[in-house]
N, C-alpha and C positions, 0 to 999 in steps of 0.2 A: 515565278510568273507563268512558266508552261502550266504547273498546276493548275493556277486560278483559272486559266483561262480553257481548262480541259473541262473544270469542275463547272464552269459557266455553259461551253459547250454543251455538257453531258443535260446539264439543266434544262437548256433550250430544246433539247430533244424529247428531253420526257414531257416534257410541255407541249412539243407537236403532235407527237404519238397520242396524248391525252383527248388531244383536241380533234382528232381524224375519229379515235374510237369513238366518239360519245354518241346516243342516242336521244334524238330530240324527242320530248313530249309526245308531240302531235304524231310521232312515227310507231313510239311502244303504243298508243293508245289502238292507233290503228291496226298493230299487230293482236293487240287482245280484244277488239269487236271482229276482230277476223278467225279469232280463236286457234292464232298461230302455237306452235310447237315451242315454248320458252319458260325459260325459268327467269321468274324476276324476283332479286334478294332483296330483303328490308335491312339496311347497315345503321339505320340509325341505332345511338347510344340510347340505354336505359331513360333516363333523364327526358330525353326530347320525345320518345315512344311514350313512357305516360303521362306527359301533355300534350301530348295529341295519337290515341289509339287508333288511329283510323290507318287502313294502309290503301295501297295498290292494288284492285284486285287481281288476285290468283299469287299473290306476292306469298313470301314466305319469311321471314325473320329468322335473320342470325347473326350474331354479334362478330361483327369483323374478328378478334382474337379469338374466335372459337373454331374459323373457319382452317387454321391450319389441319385441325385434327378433325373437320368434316368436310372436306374440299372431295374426297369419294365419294357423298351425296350427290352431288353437281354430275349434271349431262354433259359429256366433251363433244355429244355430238349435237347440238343445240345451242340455240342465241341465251346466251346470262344477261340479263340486265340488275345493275347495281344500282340503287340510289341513298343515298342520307340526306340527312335534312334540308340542308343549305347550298345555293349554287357554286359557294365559291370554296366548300369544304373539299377538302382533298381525300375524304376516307375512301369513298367510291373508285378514283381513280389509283391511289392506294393497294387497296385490296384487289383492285384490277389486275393492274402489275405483277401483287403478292399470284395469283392464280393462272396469270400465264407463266410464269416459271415453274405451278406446278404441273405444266402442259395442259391448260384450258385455254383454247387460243379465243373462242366468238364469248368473251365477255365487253359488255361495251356500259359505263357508268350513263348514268340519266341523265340530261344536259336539264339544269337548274335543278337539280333534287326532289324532294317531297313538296318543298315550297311552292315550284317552280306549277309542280304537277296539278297545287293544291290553288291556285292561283288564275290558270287556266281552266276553272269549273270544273277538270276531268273527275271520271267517280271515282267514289272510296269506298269502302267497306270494312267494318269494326273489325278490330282483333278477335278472335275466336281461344286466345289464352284460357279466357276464364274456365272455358268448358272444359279446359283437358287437367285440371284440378280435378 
C-alpha cells in the first residue's frame, strides 16, 4: 500500500511540475515577434511531420530519441521551448524532464502543441528539409 500510494504521489508531482513549466501559445508567439533569445524544438514523430511540414517559426526539429546524443546542441543558457503535435501528448513534457536531468533547467513544453499553435491562426513556415538534400 506505501508503494501505491508513493507511486501515486510521485505521479501527482510530475503532473504539477508539468503544468507550472508549460508555455502558453500566446506567450512563445510573443517572445518570437519580440525576436527574443530561444530555442524552440520540433518533437513531433516522422509520421505527424509529413502530414503536416509546416513548423514554428525559427523551430528546429529533432526527434525526441536522438536528443540524448544531441542535448550539447541546446543552450543552458536560454528558454527551450518543446512542442509535439497534440495537447494532451506527453512527448513534450517527457523529453522535458529527459533534459533537465541533463542539467538544462529553462525548458518549458508548448501548452496545446502544434495543434493548439496551429488553431490559434499563429504563423508557420515550411520545412526547409528538402533543401539540405
Amino acid at each position: 500500500a506505501i508503494y501505491v500510494v508513493r507511486k501515486i504521489v510521485i505521479r501527482k508531482r510530475f503532473i504539477r511540475n508539468l503544468r507550472i513549466a508549460r508555455i502558453k501559445p500566446e506567450e512563445l508567439k510573443d517572445k518570437i515577434d519580440a525576436d527574443d533569445d530561444l530555442m524552440i524544438i520540433d518533437l513531433r514523430d516522422s509520421l505527424d511531420f509529413e502530414a503536416n511540414p509546416l513548423m514554428i517559426p525559427k523551430s528546429l526539429r529533432i526527434q525526441p530519441e536522438e536528443l540524448e546524443q544531441r542535448h550539447e546542441e541546446l543552450y543552458k543558457d536560454r528558454d527551450i521551448v518543446l512542442f509535439c503535435t497534440w495537447p494532451n501528448e506527453a512527448t513534450s513534457a517527457r523529453v522535458a524532464l529527459q533534459l533537465k536531468r541533463l542539467g538544462i533547467e529553462r525548458v518549458r513544453p508548448l501548452q496545446g502543441g502544434f495543434q493548439e499553435w496551429i488553431d490559434l491562426g499563429f504563423p508557420t513556415v515550411e520545412s526547409d528539409l528538402d533543401h539540405h538534400s
